[in-house]
C-alpha atoms as a printed R data frame, in Angstrom:
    type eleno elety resid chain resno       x       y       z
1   ATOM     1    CA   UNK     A     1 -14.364 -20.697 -12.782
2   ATOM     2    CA   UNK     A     2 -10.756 -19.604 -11.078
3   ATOM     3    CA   UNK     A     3 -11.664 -15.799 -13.042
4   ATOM     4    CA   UNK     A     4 -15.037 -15.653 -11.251
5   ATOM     5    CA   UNK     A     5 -13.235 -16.324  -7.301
6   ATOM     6    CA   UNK     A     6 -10.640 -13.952  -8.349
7   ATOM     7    CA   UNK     A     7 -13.190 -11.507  -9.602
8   ATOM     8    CA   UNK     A     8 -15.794 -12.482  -7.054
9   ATOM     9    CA   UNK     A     9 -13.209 -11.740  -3.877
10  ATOM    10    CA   UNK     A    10 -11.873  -8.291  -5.037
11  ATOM    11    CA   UNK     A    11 -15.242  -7.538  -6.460
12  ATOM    12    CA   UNK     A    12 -16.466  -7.781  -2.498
13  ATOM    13    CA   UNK     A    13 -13.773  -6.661  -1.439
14  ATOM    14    CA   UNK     A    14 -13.510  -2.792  -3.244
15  ATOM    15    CA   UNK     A    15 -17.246  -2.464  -2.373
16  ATOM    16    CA   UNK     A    16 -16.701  -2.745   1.079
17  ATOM    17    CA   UNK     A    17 -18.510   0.269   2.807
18  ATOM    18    CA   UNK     A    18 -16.419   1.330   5.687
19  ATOM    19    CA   UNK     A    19 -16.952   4.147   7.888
20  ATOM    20    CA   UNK     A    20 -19.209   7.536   5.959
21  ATOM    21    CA   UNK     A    21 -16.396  10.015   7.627
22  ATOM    22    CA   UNK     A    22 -13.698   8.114   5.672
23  ATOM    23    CA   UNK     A    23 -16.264   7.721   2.139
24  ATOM    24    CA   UNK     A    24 -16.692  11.039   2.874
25  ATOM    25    CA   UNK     A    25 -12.911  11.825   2.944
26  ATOM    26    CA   UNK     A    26 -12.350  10.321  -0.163
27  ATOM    27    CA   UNK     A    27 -15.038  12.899  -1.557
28  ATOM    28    CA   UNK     A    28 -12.869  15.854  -0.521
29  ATOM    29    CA   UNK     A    29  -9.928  13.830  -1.901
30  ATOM    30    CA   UNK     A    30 -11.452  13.767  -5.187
31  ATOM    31    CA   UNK     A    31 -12.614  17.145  -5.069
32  ATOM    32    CA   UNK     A    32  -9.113  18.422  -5.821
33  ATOM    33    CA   UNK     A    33  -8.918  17.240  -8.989
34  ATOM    34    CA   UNK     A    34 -12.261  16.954 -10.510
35  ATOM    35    CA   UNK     A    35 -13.109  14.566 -13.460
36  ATOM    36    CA   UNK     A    36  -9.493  13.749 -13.237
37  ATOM    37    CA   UNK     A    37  -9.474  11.208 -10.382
38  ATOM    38    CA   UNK     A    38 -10.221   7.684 -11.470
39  ATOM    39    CA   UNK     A    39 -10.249   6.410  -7.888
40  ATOM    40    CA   UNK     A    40  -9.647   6.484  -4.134
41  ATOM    41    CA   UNK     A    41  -8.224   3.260  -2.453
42  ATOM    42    CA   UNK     A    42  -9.022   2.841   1.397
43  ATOM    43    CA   UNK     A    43  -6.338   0.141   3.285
44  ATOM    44    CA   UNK     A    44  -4.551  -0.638   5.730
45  ATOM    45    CA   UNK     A    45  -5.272  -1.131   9.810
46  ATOM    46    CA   UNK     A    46  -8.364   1.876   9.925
47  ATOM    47    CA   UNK     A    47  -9.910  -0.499   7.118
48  ATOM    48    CA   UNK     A    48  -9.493  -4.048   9.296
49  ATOM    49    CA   UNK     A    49 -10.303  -2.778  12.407
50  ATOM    50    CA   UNK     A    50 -12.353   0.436  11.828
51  ATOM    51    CA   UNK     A    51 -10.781   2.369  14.093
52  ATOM    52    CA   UNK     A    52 -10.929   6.337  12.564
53  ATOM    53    CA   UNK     A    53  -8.841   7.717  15.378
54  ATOM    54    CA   UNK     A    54  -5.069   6.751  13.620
55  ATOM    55    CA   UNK     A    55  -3.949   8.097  10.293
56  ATOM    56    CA   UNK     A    56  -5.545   6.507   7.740
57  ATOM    57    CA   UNK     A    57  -4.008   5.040   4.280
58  ATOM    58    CA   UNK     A    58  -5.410   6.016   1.273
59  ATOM    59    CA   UNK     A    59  -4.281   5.772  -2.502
60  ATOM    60    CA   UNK     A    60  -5.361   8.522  -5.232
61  ATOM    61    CA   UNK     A    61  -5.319   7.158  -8.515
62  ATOM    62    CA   UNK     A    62  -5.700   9.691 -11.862
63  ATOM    63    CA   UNK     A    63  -5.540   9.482 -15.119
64  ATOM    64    CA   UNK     A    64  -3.347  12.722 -15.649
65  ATOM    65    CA   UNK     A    65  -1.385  13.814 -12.650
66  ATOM    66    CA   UNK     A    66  -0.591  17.162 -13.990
67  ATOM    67    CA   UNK     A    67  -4.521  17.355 -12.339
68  ATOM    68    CA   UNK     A    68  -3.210  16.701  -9.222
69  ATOM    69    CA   UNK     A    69  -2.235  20.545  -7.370
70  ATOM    70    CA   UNK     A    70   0.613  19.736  -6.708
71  ATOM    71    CA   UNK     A    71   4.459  21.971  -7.022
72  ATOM    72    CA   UNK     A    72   6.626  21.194  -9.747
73  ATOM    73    CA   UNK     A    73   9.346  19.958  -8.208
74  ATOM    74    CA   UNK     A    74   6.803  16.853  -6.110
75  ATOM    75    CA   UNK     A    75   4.898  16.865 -10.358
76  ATOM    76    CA   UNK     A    76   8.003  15.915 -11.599
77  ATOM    77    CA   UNK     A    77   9.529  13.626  -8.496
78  ATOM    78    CA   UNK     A    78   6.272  11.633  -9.056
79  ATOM    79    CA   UNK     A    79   6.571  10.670 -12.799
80  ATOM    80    CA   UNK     A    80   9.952   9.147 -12.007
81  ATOM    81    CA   UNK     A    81   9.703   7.647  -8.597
82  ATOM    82    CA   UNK     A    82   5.724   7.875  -7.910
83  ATOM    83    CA   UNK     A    83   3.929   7.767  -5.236
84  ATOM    84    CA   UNK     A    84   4.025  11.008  -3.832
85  ATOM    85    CA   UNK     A    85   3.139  11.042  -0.189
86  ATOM    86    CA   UNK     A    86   1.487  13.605   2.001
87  ATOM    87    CA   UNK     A    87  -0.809  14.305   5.308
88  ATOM    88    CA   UNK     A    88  -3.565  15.433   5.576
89  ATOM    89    CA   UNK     A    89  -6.220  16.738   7.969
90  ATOM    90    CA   UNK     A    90 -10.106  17.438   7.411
91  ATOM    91    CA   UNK     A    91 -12.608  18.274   9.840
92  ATOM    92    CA   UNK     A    92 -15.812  15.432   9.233
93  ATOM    93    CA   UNK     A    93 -18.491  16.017  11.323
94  ATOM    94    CA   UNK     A    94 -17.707  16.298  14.962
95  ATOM    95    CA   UNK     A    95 -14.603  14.427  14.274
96  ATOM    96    CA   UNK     A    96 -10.538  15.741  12.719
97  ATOM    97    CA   UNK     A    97  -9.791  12.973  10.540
98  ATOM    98    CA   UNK     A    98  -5.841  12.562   9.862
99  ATOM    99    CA   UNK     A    99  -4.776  10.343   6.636
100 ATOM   100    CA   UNK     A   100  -1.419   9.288   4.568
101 ATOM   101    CA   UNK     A   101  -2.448   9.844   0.939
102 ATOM   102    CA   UNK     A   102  -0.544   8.500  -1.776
103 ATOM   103    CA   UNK     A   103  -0.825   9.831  -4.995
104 ATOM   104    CA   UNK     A   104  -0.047   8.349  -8.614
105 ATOM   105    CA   UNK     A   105  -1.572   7.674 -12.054
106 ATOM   106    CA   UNK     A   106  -3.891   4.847 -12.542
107 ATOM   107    CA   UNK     A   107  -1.137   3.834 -15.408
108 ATOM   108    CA   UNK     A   108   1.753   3.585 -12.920
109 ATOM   109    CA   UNK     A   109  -0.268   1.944 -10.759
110 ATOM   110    CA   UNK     A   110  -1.233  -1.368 -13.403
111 ATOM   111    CA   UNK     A   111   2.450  -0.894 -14.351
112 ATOM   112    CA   UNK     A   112   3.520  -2.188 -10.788
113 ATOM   113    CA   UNK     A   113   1.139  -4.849 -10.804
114 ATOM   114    CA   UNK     A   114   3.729  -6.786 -13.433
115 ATOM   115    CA   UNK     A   115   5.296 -10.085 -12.057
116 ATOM   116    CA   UNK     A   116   8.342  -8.463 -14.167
117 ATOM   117    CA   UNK     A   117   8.296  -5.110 -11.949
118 ATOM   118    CA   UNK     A   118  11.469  -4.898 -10.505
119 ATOM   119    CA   UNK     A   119   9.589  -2.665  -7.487
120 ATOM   120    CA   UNK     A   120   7.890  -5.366  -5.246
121 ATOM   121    CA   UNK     A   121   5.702  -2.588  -3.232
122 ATOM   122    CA   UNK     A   122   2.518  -2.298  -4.808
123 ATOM   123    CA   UNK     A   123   1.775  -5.950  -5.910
124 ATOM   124    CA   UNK     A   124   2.375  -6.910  -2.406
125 ATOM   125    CA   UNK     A   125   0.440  -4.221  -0.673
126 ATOM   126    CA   UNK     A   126  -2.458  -4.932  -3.353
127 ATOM   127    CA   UNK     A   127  -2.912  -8.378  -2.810
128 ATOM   128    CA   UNK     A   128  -4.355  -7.705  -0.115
129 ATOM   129    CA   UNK     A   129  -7.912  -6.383   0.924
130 ATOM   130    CA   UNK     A   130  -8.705  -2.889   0.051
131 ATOM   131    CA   UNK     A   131 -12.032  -0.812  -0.162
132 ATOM   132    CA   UNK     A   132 -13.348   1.398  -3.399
133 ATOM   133    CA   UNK     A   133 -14.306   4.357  -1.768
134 ATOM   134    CA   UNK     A   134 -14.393   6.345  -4.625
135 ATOM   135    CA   UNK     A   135 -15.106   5.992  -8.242
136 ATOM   136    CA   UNK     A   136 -15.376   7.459 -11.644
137 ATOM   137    CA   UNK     A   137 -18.683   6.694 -12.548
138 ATOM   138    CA   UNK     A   138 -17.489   5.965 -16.267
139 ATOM   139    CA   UNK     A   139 -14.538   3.759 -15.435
140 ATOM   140    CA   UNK     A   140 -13.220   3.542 -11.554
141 ATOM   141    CA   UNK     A   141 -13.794   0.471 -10.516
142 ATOM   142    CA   UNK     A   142 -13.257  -2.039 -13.692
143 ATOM   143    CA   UNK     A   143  -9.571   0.033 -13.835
144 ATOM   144    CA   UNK     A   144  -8.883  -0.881 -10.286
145 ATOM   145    CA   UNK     A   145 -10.524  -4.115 -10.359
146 ATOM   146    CA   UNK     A   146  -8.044  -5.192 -12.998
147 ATOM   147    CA   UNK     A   147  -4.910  -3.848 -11.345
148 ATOM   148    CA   UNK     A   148  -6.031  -5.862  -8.200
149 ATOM   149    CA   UNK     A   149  -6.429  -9.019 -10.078
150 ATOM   150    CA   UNK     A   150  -2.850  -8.736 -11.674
151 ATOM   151    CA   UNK     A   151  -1.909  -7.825  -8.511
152 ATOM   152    CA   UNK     A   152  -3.084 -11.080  -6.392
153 ATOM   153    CA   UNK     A   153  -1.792 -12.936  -9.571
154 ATOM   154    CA   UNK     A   154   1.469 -11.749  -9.175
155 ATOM   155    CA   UNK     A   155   1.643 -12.156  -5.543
156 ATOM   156    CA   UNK     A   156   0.661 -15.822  -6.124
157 ATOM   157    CA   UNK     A   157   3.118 -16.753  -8.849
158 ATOM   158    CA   UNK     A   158   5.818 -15.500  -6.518
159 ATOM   159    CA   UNK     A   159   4.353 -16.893  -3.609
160 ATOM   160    CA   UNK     A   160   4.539 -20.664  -5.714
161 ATOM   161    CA   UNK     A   161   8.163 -19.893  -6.572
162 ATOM   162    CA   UNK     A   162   9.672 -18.399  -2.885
163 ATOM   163    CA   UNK     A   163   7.189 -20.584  -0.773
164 ATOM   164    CA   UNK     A   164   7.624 -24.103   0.544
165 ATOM   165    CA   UNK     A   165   7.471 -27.274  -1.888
166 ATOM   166    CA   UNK     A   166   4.832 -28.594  -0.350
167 ATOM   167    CA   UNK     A   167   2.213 -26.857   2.355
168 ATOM   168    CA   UNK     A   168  -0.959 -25.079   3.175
169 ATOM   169    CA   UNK     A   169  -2.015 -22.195   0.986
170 ATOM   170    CA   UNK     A   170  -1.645 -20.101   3.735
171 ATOM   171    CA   UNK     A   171   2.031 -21.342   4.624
172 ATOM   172    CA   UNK     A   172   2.921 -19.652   0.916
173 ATOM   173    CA   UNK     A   173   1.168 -16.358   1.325
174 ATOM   174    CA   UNK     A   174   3.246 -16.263   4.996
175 ATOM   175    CA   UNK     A   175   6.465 -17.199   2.953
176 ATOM   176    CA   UNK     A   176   5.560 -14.728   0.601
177 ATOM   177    CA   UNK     A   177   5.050 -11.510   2.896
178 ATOM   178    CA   UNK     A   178   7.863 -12.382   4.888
179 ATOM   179    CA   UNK     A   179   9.823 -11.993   1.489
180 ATOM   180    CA   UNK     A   180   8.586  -8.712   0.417
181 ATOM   181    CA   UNK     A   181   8.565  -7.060   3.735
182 ATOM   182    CA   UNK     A   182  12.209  -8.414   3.538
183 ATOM   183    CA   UNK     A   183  12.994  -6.733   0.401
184 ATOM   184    CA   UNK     A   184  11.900  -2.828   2.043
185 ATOM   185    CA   UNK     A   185  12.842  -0.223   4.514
186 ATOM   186    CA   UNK     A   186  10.310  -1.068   7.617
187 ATOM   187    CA   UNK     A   187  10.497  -0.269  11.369
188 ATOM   188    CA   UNK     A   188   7.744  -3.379  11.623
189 ATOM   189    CA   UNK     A   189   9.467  -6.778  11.799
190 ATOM   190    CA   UNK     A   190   9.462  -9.190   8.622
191 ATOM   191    CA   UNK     A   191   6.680 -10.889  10.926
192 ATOM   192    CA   UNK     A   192   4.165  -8.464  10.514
193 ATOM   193    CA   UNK     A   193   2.945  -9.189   6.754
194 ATOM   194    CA   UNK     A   194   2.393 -12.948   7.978
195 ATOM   195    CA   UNK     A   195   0.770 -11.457  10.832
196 ATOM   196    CA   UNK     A   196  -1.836  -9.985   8.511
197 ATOM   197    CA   UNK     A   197  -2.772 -12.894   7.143
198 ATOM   198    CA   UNK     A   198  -4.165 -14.444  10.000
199 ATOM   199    CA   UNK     A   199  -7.261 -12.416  10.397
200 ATOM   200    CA   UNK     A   200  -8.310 -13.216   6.521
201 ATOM   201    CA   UNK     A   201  -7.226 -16.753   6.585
202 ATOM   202    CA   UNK     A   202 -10.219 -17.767   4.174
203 ATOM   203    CA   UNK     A   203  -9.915 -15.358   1.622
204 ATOM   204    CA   UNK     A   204  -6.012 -15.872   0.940
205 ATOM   205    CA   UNK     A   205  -6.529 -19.834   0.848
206 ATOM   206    CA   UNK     A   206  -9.429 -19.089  -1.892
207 ATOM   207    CA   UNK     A   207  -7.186 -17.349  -3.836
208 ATOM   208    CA   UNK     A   208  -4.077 -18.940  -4.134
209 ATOM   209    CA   UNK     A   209  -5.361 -22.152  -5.976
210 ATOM   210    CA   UNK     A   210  -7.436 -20.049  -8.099
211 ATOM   211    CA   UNK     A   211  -4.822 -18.068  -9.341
212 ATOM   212    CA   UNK     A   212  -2.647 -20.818  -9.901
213 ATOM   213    CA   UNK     A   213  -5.151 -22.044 -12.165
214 ATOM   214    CA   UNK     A   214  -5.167 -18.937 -14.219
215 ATOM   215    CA   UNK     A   215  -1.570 -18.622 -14.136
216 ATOM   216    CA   UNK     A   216  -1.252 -22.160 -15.603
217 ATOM   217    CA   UNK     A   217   1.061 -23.391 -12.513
218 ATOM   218    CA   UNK     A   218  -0.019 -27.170 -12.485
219 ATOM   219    CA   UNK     A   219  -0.298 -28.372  -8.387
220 ATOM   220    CA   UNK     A   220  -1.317 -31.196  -6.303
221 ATOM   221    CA   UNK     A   221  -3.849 -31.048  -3.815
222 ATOM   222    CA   UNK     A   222  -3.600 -33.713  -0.881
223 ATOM   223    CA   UNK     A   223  -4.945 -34.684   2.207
224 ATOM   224    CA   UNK     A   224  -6.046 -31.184   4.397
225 ATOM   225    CA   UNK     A   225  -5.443 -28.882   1.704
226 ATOM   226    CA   UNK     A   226  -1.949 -29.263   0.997
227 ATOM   227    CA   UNK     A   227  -0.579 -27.901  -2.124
228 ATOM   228    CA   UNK     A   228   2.343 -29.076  -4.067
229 ATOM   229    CA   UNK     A   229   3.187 -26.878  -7.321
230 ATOM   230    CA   UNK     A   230   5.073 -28.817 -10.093
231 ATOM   231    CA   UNK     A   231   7.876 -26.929 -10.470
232 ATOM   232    CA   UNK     A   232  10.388 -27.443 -11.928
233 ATOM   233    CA   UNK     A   233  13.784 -26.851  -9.771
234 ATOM   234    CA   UNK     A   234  15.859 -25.015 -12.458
235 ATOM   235    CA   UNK     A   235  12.565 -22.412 -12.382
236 ATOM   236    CA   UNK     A   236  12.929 -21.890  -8.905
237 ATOM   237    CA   UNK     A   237  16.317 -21.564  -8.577
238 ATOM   238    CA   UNK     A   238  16.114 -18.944 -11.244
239 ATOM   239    CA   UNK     A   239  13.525 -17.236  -9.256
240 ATOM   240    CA   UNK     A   240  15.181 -16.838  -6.438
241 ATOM   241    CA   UNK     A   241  17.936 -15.651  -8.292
242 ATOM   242    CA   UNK     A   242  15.486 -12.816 -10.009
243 ATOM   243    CA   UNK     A   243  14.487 -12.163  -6.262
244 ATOM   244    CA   UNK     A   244  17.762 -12.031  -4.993
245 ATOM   245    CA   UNK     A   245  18.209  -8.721  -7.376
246 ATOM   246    CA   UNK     A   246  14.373  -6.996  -6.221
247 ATOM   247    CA   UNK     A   247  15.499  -7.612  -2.930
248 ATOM   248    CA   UNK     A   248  18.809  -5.559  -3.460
249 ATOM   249    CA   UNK     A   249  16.763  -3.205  -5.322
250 ATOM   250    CA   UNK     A   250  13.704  -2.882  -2.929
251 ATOM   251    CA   UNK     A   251  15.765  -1.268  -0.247
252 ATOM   252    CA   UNK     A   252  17.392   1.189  -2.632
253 ATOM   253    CA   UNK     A   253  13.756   2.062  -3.784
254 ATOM   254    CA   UNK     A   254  12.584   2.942  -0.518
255 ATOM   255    CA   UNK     A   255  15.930   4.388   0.592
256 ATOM   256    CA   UNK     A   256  15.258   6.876  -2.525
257 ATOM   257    CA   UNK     A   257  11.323   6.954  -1.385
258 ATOM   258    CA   UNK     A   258  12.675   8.421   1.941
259 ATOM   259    CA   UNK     A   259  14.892  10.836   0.061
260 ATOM   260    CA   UNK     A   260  12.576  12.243  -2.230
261 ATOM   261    CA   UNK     A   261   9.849  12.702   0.648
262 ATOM   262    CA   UNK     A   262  12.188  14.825   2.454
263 ATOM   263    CA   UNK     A   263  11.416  17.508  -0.700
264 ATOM   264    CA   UNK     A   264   7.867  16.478  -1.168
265 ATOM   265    CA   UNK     A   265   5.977  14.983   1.252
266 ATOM   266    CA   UNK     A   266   3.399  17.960   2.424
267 ATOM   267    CA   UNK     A   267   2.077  18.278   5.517
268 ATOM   268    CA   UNK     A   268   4.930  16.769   7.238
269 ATOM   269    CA   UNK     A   269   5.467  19.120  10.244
270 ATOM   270    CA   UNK     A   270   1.994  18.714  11.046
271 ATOM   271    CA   UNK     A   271   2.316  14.887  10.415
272 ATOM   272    CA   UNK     A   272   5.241  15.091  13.366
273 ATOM   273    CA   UNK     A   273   3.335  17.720  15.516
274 ATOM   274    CA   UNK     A   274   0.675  14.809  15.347
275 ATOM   275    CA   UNK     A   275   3.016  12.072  16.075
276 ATOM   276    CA   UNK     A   276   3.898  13.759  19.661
277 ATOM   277    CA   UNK     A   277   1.340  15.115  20.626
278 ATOM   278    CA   UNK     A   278  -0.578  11.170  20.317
279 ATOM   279    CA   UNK     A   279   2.088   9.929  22.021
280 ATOM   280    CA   UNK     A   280   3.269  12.493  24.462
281 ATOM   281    CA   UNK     A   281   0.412  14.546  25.504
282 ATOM   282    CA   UNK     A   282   2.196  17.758  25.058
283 ATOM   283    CA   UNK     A   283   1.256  19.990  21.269
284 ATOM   284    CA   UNK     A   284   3.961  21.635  19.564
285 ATOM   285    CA   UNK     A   285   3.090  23.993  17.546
286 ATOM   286    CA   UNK     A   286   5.275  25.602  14.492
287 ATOM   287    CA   UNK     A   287   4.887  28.835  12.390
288 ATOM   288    CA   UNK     A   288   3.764  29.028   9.165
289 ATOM   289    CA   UNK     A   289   7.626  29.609   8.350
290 ATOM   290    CA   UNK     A   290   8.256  26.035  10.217
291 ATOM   291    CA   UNK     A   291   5.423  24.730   8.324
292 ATOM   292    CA   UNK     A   292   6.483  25.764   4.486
293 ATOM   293    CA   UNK     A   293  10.300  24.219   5.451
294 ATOM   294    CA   UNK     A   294  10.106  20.874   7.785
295 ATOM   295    CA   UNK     A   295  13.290  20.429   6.583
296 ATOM   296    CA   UNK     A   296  15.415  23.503   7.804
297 ATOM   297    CA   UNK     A   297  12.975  23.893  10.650
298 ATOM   298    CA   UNK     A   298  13.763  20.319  12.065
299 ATOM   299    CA   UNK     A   299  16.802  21.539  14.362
300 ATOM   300    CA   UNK     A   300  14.276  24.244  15.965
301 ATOM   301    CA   UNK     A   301  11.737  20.737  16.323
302 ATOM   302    CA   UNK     A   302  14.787  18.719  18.057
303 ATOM   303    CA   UNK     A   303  15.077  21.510  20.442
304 ATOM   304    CA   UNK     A   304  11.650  22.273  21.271
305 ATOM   305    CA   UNK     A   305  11.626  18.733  21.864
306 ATOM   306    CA   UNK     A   306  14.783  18.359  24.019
307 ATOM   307    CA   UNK     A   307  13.521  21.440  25.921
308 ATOM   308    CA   UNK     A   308  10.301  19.583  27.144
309 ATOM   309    CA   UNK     A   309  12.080  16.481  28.003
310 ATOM   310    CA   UNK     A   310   9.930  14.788  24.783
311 ATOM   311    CA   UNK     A   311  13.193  13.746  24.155
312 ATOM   312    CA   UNK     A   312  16.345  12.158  26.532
């Protein structure tokens, strides 16, 4: 019964049908590496709100990432810190769509799914809702469907250790985000994963008992809804110690993340050209010499920038 909501909810979920332009991304995505790519993951804001004018977030998954064109240097990078990250622009109709792909294996992908990952980033971001908008006929979506369901499992188990003794279900998914968001490198306040919440209230209060169940975590349900897992308070405190050390990890992660974009991310000068132009009005645009090295070319962006007061 608890394996059919889980299944049921991401099922629904990953066959979501957003917008054709960004299905139709996804195509083009896949294109580059044909046969190879299990699947294409739509999330993030474009998928809650629809809006197609942003970048939008989207994960490649393959089963080989030597299929992946890609230079050696990012090939390598990605086996031992994946994802690789770059941005990318496609003309769709009428429309320029703009998107933040992330690329890994399908492999390192379930790996990260594991309660006993020290890396806290993609069970957290997976536990919540994303859209199927590609898959291998063969195998696509039972691979992702399964990394999904550890994924919300995971999420719950530490939600039931790092949330409240006693509360709503949605009081331990807020606890929860607030934790993870914590434990990386953001510009958006710890508030924001909470924030999230709010708009799929339903769905996260579905899924925390359920996966409780599965996970064996034995809890009272009260009056209202609230939920009280019998824990014992040896197992928390040694969760929070376990925590403690992701935390202290997480921000090295992304701190490396950051470091090994700087080399690898593609299609970052036109991912800043972007950036200004949305929120300045005024297009800069670079050479192809500017284009091949964002890094040595950013002191020639500063000044461009200083130059037309973009910048104080």
């Amino acid at each position: 019964m608890n394996e059919d909501v889980i299944q049921s909810v991401i099922g629904s979920e990953l066959r979501q049908q957003p917008s054709p332009a960004a299905v139709e991304f996804a195509a083009r995505l896949a294109a580059r590496a044909p046969g190879r790519v299990v699947a294409v993951l739509f999330y993030g804001s474009a998928l809650r709100t629809g809006a197609m004018d942003g970048v939008l977030d989207y994960y490649v998954l393959l089963d080989d990432l030597r299929a992946w064109p890609a230079p050696g240097l990012a090939r390598f990078a990605n086996r031992l810190l994946p994802p690789n990250v770059s941005y990318v622009e496609d003309r769709i109709g009428d429309s320029t769509l703009r998107a933040k792909i992330a690329v890994m294996s399908l492999a390192q992908f379930e790996r990260g799914m594991s309660a006993g990952s020290l890396d806290t980033t993609l069970w957290a971001r997976f536990s919540q809702p994303c859209a199927c908008v590609f898959a291998r006929p063969t195998d696509g979506e039972a691979g992702v469907a399964r990394a999904l369901r550890q994924a919300t499992v995971t999420a719950a188990q530490w939600a039931a250790w790092l949330g409240p003794a006693r509360g709503h279900a949605l009081d331990y998914w807020r606890a929860l985000y607030a934790e993870t968001y914590g434990a990386e490198l953001r510009v958006e306040s710890a508030l924001r994963g909470p924030e999230l919440i709010d708009g799929e209230s339903e769905r996260y209060a579905r899924l925390l008992p359920a996966a409780w169940q599965s996970l064996g975590i034995a809890f009272d349900m009260g009056a209202g809804g609230m939920l009280q897992p019998r824990l014992d308070e040896r197992e928390r405190r040694r969760a929070t110690r376990r925590w403690a050390r992701r935390r202290r990890l997480g921000k090295l992660l992304n701190l490396l993340r950051l470091v090994k974009a700087a080399f690898t991310f593609e299609g970052a000068m036109d991912y800043v050209v972007w950036k200004v132009e949305r929120h300045s009005g005024v297009r800069i645009e670079p050479g192809p010499w500017q284009r091949r090295h964002p890094l040595l070319a950013a002191p020639w962006l500063y000044w461009r920038m200083r130059r037309q007061q973009l910048l104080r």
